[in-house]
PASEBA-1860 file (N, C-alpha, C; in nm, 3 decimals):
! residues 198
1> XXXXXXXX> 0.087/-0.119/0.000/0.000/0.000/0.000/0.090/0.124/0.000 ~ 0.085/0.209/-0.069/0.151/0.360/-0.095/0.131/0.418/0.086 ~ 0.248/0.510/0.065/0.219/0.652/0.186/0.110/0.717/0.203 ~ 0.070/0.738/0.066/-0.040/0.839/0.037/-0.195/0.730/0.132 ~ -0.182/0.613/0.098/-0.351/0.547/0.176/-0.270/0.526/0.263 ~ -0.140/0.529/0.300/-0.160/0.503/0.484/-0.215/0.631/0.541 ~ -0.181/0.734/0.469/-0.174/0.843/0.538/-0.346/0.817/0.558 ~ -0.429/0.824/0.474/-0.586/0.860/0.463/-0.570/0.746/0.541
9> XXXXXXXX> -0.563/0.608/0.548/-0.625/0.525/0.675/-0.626/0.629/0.799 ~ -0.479/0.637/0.841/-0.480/0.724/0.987/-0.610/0.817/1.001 ~ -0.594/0.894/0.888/-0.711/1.017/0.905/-0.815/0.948/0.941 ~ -0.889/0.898/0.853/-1.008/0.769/0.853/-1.032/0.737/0.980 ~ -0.931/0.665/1.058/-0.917/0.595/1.237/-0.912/0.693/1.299 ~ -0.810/0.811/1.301/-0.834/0.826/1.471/-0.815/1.030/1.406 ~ -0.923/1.030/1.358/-0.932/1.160/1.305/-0.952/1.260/1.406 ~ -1.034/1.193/1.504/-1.046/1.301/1.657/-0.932/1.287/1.692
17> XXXXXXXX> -0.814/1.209/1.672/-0.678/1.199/1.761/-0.590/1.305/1.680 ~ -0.597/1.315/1.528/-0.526/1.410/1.473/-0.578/1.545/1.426 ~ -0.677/1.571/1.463/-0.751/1.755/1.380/-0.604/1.823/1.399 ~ -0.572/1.898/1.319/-0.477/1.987/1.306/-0.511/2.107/1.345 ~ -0.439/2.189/1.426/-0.485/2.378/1.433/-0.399/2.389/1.324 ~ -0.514/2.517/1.245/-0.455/2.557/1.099/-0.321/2.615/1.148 ~ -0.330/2.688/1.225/-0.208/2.823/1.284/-0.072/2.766/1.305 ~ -0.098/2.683/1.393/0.020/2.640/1.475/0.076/2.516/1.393
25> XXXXXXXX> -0.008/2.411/1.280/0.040/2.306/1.260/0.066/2.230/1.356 ~ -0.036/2.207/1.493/-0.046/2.119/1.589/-0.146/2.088/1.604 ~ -0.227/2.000/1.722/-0.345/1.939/1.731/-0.422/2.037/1.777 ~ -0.469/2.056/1.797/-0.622/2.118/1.887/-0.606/2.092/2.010 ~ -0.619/2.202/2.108/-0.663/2.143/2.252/-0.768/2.090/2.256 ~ -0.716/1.955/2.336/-0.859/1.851/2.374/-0.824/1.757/2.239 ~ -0.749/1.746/2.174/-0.746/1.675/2.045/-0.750/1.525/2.126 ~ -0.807/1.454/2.084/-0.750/1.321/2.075/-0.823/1.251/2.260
33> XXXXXXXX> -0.903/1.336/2.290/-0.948/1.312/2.426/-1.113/1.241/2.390 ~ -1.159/1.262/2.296/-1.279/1.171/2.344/-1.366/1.277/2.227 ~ -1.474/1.256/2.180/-1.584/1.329/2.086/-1.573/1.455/2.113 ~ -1.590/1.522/2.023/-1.619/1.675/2.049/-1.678/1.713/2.138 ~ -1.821/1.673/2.177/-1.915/1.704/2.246/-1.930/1.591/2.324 ~ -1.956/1.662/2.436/-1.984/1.574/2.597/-2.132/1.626/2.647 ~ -2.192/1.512/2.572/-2.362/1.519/2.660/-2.357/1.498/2.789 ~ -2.422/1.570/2.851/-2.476/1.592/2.998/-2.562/1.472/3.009
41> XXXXXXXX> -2.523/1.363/3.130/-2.649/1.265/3.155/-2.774/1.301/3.199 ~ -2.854/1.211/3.156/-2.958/1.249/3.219/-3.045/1.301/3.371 ~ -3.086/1.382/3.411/-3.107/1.368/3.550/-3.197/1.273/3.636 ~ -3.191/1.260/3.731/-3.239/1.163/3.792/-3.376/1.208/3.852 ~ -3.471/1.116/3.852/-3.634/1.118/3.834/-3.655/1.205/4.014 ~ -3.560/1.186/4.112/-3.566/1.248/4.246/-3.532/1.411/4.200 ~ -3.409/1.413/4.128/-3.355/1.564/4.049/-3.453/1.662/4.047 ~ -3.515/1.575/3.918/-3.635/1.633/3.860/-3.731/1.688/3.969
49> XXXXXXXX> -3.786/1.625/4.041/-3.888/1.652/4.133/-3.879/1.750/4.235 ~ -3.705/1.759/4.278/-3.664/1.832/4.349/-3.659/2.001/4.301 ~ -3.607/2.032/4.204/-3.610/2.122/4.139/-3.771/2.195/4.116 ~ -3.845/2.079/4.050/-3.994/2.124/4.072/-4.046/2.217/4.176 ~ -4.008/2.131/4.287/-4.054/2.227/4.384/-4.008/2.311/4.454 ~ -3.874/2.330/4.426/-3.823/2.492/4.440/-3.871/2.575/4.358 ~ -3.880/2.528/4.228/-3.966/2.686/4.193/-4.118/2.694/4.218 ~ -4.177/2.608/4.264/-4.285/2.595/4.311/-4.310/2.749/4.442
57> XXXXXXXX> -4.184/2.636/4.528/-4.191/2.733/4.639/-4.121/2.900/4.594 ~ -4.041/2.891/4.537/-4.014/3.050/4.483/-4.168/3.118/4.390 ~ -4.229/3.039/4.345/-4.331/3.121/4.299/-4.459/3.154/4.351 ~ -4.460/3.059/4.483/-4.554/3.098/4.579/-4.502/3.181/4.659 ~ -4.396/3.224/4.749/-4.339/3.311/4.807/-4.395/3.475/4.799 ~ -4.390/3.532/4.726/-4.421/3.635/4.701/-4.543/3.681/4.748 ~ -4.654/3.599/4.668/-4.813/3.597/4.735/-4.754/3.567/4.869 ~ -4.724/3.431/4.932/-4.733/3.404/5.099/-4.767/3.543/5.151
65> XXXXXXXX> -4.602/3.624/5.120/-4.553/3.778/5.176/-4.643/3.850/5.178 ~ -4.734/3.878/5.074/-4.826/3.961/5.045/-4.919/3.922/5.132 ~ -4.932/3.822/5.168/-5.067/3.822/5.223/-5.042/3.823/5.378 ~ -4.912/3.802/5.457/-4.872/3.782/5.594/-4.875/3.935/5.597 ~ -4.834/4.037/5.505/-4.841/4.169/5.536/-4.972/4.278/5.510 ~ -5.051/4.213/5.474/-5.231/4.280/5.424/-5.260/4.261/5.530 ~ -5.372/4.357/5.573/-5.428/4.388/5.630/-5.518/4.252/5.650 ~ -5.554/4.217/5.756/-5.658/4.091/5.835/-5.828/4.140/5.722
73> XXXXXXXX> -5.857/3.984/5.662/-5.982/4.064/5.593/-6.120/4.076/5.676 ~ -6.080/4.017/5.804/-6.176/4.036/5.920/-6.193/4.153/5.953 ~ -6.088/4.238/6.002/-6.079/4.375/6.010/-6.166/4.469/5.946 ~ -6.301/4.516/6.036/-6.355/4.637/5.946/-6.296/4.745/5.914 ~ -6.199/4.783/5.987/-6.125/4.911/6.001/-6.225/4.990/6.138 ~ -6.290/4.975/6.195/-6.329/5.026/6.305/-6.368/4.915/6.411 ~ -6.388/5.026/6.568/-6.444/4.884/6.632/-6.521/5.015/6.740 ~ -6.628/4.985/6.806/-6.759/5.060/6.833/-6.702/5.047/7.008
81> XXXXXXXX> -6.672/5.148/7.096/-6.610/5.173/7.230/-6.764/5.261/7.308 ~ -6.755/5.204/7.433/-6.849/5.228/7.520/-6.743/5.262/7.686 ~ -6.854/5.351/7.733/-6.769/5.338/7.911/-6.726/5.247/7.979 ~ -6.647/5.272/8.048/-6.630/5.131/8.074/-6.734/5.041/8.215 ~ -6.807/5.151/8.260/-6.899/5.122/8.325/-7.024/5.044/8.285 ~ -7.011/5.050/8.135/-7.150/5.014/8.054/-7.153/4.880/8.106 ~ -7.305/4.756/8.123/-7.257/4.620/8.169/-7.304/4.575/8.012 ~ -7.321/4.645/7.929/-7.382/4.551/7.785/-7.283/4.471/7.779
89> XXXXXXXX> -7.252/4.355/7.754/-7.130/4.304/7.684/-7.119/4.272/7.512 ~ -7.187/4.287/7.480/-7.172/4.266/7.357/-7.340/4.308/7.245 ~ -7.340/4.373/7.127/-7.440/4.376/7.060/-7.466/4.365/6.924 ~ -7.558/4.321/6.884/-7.612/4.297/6.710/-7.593/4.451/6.676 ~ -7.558/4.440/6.511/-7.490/4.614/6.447/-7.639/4.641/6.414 ~ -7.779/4.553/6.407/-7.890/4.618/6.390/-7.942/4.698/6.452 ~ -7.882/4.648/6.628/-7.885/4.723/6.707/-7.854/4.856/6.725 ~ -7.697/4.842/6.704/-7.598/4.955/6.681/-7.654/5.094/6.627
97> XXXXXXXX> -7.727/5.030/6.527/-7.741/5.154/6.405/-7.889/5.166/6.461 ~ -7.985/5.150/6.501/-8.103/5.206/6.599/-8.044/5.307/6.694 ~ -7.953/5.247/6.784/-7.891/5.328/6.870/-7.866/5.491/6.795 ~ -7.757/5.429/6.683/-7.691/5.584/6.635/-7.851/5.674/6.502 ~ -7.952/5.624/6.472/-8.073/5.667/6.450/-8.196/5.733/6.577 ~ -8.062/5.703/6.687/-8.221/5.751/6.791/-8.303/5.643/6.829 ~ -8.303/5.520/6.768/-8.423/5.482/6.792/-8.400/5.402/6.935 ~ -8.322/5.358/6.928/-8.309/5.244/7.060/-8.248/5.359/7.164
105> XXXXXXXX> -8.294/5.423/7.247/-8.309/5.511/7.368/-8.225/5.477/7.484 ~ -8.233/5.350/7.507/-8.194/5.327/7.643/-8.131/5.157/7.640 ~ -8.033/5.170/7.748/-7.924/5.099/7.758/-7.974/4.963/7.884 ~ -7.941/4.868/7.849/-8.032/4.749/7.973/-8.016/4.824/8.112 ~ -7.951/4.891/8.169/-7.944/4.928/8.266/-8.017/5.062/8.283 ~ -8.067/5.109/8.226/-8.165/5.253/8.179/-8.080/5.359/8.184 ~ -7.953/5.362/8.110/-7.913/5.462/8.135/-7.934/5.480/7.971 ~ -7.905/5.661/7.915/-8.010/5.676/7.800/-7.885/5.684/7.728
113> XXXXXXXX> -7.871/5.647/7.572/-7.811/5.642/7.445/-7.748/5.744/7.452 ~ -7.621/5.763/7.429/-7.600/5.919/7.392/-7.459/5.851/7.248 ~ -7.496/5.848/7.147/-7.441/5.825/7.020/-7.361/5.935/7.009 ~ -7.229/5.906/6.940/-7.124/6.010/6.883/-7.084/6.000/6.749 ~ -7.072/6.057/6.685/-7.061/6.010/6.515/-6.935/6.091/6.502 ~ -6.821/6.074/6.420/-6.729/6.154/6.342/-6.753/6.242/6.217 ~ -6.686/6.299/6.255/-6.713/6.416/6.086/-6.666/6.273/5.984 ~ -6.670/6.330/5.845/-6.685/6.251/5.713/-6.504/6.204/5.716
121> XXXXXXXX> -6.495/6.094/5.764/-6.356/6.060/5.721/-6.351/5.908/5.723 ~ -6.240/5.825/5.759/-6.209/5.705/5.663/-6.300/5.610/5.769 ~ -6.286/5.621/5.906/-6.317/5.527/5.976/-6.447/5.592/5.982 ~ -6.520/5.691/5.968/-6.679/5.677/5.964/-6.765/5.628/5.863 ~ -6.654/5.655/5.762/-6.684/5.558/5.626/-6.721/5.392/5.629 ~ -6.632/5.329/5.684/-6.613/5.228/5.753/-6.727/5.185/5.846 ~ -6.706/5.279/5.954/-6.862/5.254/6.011/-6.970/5.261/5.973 ~ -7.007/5.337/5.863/-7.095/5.384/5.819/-7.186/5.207/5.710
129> XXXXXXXX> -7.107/5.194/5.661/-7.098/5.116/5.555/-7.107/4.920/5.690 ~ -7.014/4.922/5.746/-7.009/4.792/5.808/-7.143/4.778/5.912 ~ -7.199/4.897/5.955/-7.337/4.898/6.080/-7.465/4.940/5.947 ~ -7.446/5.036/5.923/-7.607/5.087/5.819/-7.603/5.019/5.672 ~ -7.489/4.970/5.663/-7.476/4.882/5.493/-7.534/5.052/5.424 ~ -7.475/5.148/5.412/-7.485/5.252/5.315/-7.354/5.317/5.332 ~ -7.374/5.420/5.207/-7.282/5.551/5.199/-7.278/5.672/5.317 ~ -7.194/5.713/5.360/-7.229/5.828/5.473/-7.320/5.930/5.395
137> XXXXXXXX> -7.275/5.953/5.285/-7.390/6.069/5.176/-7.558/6.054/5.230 ~ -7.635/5.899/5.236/-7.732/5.901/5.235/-7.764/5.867/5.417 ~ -7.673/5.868/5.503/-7.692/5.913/5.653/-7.749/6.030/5.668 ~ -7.668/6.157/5.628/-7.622/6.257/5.595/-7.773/6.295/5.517 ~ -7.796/6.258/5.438/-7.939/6.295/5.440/-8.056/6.259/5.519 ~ -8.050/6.127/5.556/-8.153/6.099/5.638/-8.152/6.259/5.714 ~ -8.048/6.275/5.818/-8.035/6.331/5.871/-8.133/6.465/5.874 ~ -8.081/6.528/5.719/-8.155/6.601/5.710/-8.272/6.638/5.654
145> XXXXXXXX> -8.394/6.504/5.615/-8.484/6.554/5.602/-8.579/6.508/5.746 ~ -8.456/6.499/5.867/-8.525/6.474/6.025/-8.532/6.596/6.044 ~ -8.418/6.698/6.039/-8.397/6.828/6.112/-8.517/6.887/6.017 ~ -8.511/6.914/5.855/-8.612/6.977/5.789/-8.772/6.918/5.852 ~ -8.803/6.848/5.905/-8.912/6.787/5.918/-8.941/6.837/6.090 ~ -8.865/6.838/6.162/-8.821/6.872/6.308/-8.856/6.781/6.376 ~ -8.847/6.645/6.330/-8.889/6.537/6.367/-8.742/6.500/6.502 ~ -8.642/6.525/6.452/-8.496/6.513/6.564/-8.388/6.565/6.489
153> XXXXXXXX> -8.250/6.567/6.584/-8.149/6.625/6.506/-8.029/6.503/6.550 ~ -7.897/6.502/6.462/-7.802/6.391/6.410/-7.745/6.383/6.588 ~ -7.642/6.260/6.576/-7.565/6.290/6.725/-7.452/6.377/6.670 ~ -7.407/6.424/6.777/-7.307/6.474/6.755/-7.137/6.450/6.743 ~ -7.093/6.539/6.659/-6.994/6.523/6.535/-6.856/6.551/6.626 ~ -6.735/6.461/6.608/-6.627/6.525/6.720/-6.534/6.486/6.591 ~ -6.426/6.571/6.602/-6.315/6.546/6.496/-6.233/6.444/6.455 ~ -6.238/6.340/6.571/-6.116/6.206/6.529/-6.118/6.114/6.683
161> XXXXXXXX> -6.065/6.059/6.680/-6.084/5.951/6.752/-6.032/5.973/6.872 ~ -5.963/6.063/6.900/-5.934/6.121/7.069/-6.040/6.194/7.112 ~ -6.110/6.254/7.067/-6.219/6.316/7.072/-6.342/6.247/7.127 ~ -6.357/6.134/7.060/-6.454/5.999/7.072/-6.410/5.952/7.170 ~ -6.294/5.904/7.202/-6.247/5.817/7.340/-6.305/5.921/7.446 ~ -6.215/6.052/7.472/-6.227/6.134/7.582/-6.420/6.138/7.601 ~ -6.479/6.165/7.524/-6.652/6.190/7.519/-6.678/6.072/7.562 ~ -6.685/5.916/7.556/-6.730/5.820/7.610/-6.694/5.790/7.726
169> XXXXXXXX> -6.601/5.836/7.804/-6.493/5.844/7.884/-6.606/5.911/7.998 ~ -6.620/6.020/7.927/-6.677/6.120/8.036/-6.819/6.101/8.058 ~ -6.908/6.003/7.990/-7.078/6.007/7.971/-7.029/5.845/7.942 ~ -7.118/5.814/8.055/-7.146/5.679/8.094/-7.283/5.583/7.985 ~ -7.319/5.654/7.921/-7.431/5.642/7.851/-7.413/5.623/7.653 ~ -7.216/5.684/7.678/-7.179/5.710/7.511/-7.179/5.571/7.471 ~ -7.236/5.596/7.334/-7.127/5.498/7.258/-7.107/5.568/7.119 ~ -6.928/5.537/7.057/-6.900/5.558/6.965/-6.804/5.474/6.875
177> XXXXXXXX> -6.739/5.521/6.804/-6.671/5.409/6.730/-6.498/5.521/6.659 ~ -6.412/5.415/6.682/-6.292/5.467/6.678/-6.226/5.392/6.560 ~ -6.110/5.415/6.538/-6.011/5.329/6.447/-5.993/5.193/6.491 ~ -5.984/5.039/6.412/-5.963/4.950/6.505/-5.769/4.975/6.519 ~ -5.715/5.038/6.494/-5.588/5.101/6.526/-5.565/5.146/6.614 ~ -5.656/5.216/6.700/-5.626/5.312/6.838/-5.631/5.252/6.892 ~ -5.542/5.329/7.041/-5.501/5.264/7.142/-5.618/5.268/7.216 ~ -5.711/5.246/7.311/-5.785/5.281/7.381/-5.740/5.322/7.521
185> XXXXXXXX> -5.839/5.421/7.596/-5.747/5.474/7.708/-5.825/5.428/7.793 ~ -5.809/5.463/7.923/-5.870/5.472/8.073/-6.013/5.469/8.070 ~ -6.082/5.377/8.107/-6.233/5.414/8.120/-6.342/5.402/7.978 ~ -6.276/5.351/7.903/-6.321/5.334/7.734/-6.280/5.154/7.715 ~ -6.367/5.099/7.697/-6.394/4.970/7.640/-6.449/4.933/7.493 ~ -6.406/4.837/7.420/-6.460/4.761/7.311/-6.565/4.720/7.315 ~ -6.717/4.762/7.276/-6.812/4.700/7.252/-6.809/4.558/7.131 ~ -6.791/4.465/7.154/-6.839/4.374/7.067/-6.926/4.331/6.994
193> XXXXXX> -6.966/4.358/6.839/-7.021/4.360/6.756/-7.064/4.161/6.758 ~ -7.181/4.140/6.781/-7.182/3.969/6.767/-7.338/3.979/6.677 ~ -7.353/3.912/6.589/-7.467/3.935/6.534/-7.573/3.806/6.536 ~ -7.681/3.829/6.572/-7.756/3.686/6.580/-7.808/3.564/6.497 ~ -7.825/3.464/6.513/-7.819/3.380/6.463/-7.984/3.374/6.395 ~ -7.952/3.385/6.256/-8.083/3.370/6.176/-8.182/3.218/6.190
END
């Protein structure tokens, strides 16, 4: 056999053993070590599963956060404070809102209603909406086609919720409603809103 087909056998056999670099007239790094390409084995069926549920848990994470830091959806944003002398312990908001209408007068112990309402802001909103199921707008009118009529007039209006504490504080007979945020002070208790069973 000639030089010339030994030479092409070699090439032929162990052609990954000889690639030439054009430049240098030497092999290639990595020449002669094994296929060009080195497939990655397959992963293993535990791998797989494992991985799954890390991004599982990375893509629930976020919501979790969101929701450990929101606001409680129990939370009305208000909660309805009485003297602390009052013995009611607890009342239906059908109640509530008779009370702050005038209508329900007097307290089991006969001492007489004296309702406090806030000017138009977030937590009367709140109240407004969680005890009368309306807008303060249409309170606010009731209101006034009582006074136009001279049938009665609204309770009265105190600026914010220190205002409300100190007034129930001092009249054994108040009830009003504060931020469920505030601190409550001396002589001012949580009336409990419990509603009856249909």
């Amino acid at each position: 056999m000639s030089r010339r087909g030994d030479r092409s056998a070699d090439v032929r056999e162990g052609a990954l053993l000889t690639i030439a670099n054009p430049r240098t007239k030497g092999p290639l790094p990595g020449a002669g070590q094994g296929p060009p390409y080195d497939f990655p084995r397959p992963m293993k069926k535990s791998t797989i599963v494992l991985w799954v549920l890390l991004s599982l848990l990375l893509l629930l994470s976020p919501s979790m956060t969101a929701q450990e830091n929101s606001p409680v959806a129990d939370d009305p944003g208000y909660i309805v404070v009485v003297n602390r002398d009052n013995r009611t312990e607890s009342l239906d908001s059908k109640t509530v809102e008779r009370m702050f209408f005038k209508k329900w007068k007097r307290w089991d112990g006969d001492e007489i209603v004296v309702p406090v309402n806030q000017v138009n802001s977030e937590v009367r909103e709140a109240f407004t909406k969680g005890i009368h199921k309306k807008d303060v707008s249409a309170i606010l009118k009731y209101w006034q086609r009582m006074i136009f009529s001279g049938r009665d007039v609204p309770p009265p209006e105190l600026q914010n919720d220190t205002e409300v504490l100190e007034f129930v504080k001092a009249n054994r007979g108040a009830i009003g409603y504060v931020s469920s945020s505030t601190r409550l002070i001396e002589g001012v208790r949580e009336l409990p809103i419990v509603e009856k069973e249909k």
